[in-house]
C-alpha positions as MATLAB code, in Angstrom:
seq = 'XXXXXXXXXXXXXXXXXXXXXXXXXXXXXXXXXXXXXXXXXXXXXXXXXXXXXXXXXXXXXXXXXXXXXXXXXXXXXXXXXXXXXXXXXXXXXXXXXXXXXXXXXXXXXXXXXXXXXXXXXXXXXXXXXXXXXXXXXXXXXXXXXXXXXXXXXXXXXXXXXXXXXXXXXXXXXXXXXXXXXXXXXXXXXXXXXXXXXXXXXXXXXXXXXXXXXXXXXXXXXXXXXXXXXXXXXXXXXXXXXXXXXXXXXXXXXXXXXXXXXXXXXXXXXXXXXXX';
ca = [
     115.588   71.796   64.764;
     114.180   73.529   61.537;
     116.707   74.822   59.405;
     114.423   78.149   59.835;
     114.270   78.171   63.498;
     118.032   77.958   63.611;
     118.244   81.456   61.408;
     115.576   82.893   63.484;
     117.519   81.722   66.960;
     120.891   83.684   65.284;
     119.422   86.501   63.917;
     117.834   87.389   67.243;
     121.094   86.304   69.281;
     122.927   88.719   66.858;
     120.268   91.260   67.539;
     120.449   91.411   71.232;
     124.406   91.013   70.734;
     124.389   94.688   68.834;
     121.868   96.122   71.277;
     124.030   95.383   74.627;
     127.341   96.691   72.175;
     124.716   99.662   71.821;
     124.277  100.060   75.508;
     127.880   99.400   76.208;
     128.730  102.425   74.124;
     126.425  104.613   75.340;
     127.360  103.610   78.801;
     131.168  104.805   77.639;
     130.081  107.781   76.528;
     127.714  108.697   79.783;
     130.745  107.884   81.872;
     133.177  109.616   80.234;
     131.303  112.469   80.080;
     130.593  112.457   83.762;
     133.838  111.522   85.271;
     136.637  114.097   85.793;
     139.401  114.537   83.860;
     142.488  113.587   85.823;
     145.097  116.646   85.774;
     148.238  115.306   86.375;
     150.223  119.073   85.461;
     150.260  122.238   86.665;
     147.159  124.676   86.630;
     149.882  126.941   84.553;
     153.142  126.604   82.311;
     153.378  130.563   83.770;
     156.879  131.038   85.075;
     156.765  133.194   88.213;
     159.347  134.950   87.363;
     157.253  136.269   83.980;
     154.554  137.877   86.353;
     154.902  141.208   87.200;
     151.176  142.428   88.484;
     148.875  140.915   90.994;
     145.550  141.321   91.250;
     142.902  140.882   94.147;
     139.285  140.767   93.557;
     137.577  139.302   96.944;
     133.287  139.249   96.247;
     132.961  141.474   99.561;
     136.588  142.675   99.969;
     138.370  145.342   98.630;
     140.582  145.142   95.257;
     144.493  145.015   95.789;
     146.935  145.576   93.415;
     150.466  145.058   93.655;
     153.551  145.308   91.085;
     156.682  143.961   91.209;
     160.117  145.753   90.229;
     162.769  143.494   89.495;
     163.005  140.942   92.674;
     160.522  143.384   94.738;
     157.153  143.823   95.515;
     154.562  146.693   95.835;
     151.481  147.282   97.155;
     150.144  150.574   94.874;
     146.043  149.933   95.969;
     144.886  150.514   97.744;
     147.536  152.318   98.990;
     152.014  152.323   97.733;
     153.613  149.957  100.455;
     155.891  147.746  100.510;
     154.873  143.826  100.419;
     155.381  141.033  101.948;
     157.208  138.643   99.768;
     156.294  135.358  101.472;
     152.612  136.393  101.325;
     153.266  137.406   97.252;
     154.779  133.795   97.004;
     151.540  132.297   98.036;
     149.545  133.808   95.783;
     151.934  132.468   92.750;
     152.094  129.033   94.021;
     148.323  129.111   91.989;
     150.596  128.793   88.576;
     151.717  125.491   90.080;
     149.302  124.438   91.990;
     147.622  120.620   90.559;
     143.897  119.644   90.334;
     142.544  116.448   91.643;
     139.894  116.830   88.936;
     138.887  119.252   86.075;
     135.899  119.667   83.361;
     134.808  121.516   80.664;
     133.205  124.820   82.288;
     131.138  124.588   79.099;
     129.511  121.252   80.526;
     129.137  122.107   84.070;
     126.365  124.156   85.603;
     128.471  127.066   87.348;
     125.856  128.288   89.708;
     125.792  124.557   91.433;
     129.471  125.261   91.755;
     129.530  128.835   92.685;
     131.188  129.983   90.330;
     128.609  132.177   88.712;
     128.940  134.678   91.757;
     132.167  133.926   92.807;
     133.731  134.408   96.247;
     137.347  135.705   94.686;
     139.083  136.570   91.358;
     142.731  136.500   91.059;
     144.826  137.751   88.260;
     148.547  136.485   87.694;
     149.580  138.446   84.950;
     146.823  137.133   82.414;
     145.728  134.336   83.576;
     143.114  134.931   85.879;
     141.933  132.361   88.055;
     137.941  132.561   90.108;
     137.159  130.734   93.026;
     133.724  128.593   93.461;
     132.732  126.471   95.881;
     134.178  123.580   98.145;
     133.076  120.544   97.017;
     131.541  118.620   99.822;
     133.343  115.717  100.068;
     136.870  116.340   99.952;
     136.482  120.391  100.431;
     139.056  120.862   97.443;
     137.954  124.376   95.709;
     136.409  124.976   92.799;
     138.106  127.329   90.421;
     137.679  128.232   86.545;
     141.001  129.215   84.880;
     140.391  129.703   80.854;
     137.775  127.439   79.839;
     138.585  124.837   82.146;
     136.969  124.087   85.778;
     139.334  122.380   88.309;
     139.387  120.885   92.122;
     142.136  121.948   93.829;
     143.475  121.836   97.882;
     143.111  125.332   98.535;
     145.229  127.526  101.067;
     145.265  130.873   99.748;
     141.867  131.878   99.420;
     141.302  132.270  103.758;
     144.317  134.563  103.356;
     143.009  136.503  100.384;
     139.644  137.073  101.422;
     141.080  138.639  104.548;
     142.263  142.563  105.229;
     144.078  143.873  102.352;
     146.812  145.130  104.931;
     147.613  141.031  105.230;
     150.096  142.045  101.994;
     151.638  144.972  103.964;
     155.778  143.791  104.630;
     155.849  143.061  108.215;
     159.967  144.138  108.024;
     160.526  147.268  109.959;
     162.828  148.850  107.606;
     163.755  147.938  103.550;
     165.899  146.252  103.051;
     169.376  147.590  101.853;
     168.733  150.604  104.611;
     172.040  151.607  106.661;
     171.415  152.724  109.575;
     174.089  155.255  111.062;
     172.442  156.475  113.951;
     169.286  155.663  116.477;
     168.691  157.889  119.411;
     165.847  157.081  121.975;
     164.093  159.936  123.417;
     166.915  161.918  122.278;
     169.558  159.716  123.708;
     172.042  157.848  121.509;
     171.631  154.084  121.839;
     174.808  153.126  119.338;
     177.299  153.348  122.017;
     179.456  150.336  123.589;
     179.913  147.230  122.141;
     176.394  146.112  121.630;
     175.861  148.961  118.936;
     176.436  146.333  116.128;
     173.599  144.287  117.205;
     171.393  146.936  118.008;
     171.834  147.868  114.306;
     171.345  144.040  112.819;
     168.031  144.039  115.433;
     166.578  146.825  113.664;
     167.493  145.926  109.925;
     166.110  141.936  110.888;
     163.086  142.693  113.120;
     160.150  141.731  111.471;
     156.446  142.461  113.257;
     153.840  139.869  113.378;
     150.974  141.944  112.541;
     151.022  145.474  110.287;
     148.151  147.525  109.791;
     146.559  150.803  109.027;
     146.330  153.483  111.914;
     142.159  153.922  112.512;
     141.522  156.720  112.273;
     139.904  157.193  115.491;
     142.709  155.878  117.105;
     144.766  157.539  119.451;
     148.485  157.961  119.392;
     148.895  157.996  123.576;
     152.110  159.539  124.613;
     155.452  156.755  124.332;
     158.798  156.836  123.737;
     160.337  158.197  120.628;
     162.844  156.530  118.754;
     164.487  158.156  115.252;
     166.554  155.905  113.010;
     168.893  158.064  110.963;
     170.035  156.108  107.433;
     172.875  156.739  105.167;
     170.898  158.048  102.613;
     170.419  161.188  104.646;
     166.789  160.048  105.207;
     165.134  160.036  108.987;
     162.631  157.276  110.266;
     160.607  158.121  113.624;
     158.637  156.193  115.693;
     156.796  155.796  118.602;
     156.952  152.636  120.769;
     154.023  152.176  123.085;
     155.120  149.161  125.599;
     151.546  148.983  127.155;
     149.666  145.291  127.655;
     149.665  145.004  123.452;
     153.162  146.269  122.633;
     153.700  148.142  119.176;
     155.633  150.444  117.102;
     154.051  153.284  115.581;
     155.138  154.845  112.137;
     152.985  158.492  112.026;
     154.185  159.292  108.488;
     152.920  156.369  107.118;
     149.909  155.766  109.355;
     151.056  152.367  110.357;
     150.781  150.434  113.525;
     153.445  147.038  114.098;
     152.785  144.943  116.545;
     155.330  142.780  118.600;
     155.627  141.566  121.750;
     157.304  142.683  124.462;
     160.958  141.117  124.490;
     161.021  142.590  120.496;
     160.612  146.253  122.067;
     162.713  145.408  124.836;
     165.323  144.702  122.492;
     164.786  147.356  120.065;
     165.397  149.906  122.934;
     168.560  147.714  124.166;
     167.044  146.830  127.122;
     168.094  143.288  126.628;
     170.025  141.409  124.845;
     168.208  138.596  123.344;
     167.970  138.059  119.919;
     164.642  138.304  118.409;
     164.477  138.226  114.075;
];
């Protein structure tokens, strides 16, 4: 072969050499832009101990707000309760929670995602955190936190999107209440040996379900029970044992429900334990 052939045959194998490098490269850069991030830390290096405000923004809900003093929290809108602890410990577990995935929000197309009407906003202190989408495949949720867009298994946003009552602390009384006397229809119930008990039933208790009084409903006739506390304060309620047993708190609109060995016990009707 021709000396010249031979330097044509490299120059060309060189050529095609730097074109698939070329395409190699390019390939790279296609994938890398494409492919998710793994996130192998937390969403947050938020302690939540450092957050002291919560707030609730569901798309077709209504906005709750809730505080916290020292190791407690409050509900103060839409209305001052107490809350639920457990159900404020949820909502923090998003400062820990990890992502399966997470991109640029600059590079993604938030509408696709739903995150340019989203469902829910959540703020933990200042980091606020807005829920998309599920992603199709694996139903992990979409959410944008800063400038970042992650995938993440998501439990809280079902409970968030609910009532606003959901918050409301299910206990029947606060705790660090002492109670020094409870009379039922006017009777005194702390009497024999089982007046201990009947105390520790009503400082444990906790309902299943606490909501608002409607305000169409009615407050049918039941037995009256009045906690008197230490503090000098009084705490009446009414205790409707019907075919949905609950207690009712007047004063602060409020409806528990429980079942029916809960009220049986409240009233000492029975024995059995039931926290």
């Amino acid at each position: 072969m021709e000396r010249g052939a031979i330097v044509s045959m490299s120059k060309r194998i060189l050529l095609n050499v730097g074109l698939l490098a070329l395409l190699l490269g390019l390939a790279l850069l296609v994938w890398r832009e494409l492919t998710p991030e793994p996130n192998h830390g937390r969403l947050t290096r938020l302690s939540a101990d450092a957050v002291d405000r919560i707030v609730i923004e569901p798309a077709n809900g209504q906005m709750v707000r809730l505080t916290r003093d020292r190791d407690s929290w409050q509900i103060v809108q839409p209305r001052t309760l107490p809350a639920s602890r457990f159900h404020v410990e949820q909502v923090l577990e998003l400062l820990t929670a990890r992502s399966a995935a997470r991109y640029p929000a600059a590079s993604m197309d938030l509408a696709a995602v739903g995150l340019d009407k989203p469902r829910l906003r959540v703020s933990l202190g200042d980091k606020s955190f807005v829920f998309g989408a599920a992603e199709p495949l694996t139903q992990r949720r979409y959410v944008l936190l800063d400038d970042e867009v992650f995938l993440i298994l998501d439990s809280v946003s079902p409970f968030l999107l609910g009532p606003w009552w959901n918050f409301i602390d299910r206990k029947l009384l606060d705790i660090g209440h002492d109670i020094v006397a409870i009379e039922l229809n006017g009777e005194d119930l702390l009497v024999g040996d089982a007046a201990d008990q009947l105390v520790e039933r009503w400082r444990n208790v906790s309902a299943r379900i606490v909501r608002p009084l409607d305000e169409g409903e009615a407050q049918p006739h039941g037995q009256t029970v009045e906690l008197r506390l230490a503090n000098g304060e009084t705490v009446q309620w009414l205790l409707l044992a019907g075919g949905e047993p609950r207690l009712l708190r007047p004063d602060l609109g409020l409806v528990y429900h429980v079942d029916k060995s809960t009220l049986s016990a409240l009233t000492g009707e029975t024995e059995e334990e039931v926290y």
